[in-house]
C-alpha positions in Angstrom: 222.9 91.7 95.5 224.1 90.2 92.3 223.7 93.6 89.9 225.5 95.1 92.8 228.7 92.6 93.8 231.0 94.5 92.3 230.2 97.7 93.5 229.9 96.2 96.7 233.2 94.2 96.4 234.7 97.3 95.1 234.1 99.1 98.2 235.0 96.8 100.6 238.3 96.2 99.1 239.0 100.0 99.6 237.4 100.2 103.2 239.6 96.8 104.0 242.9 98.5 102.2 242.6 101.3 104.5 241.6 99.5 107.6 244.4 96.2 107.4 247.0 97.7 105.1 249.4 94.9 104.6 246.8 91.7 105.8 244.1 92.5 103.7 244.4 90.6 100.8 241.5 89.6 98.8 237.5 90.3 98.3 235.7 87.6 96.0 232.3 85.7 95.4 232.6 81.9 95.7 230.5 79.3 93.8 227.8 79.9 96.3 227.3 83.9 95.8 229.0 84.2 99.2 231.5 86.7 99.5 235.0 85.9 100.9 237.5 88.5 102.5 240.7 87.4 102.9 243.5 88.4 105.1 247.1 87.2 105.5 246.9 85.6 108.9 250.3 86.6 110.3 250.1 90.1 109.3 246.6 90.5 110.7 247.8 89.5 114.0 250.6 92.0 114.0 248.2 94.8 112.6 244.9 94.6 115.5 242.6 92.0 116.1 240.8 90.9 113.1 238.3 89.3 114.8 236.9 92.1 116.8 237.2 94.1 113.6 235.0 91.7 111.3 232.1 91.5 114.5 231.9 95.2 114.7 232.1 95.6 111.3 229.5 93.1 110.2 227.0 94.6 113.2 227.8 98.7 112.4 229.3 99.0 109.0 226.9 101.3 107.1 228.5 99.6 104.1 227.4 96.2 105.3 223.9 97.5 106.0 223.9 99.3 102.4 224.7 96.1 100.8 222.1 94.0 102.8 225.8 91.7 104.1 224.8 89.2 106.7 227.5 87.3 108.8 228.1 83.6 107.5 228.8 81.7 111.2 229.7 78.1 109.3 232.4 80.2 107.5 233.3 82.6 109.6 236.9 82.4 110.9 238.4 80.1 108.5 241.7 79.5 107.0 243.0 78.4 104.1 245.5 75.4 104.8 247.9 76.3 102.0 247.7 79.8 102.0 247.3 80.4 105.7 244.8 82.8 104.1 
């Protein structure tokens, strides 16, 4: 994956652009070589549910399955306290 992060990343920004228009902020590797999408919380709930989105997306995305993604369930879900991120 590491040769390939920023193709990946690349491509999930534009498929997350598309998708959450005015939540999606944000696609970037933490220290840990996990990759973190972020989304502005109170636009995401006026835009769909983001939740459903991310479950369906990490189980059928053919992007996910090209880049060998798996779902992180420790980090799943959370938010930033000062960004509300």
């Amino acid at each position: 994956m590491r040769g390939r992060a920023e193709d990946c990343m690349l491509a999930l920004c534009r498929q997350l652009s598309d998708d959450w228009p005015t939540a999606f902020l944000q696609v970037f590797e933490d220290r840990s070589g996990a990759l973190v999408l972020s989304f502005d919380r109170t636009c995401a709930v006026v835009e769909g549910d983001l939740s459903a989105y991310m479950q369906n997306l990490a189980k059928n995305s053919a992007l996910v399955a090209e880049y060998h993604l798996a779902k992180d369930g420790i980090q799943w879900g959370l938010v930033d306290p000062e960004t509300q991120a």
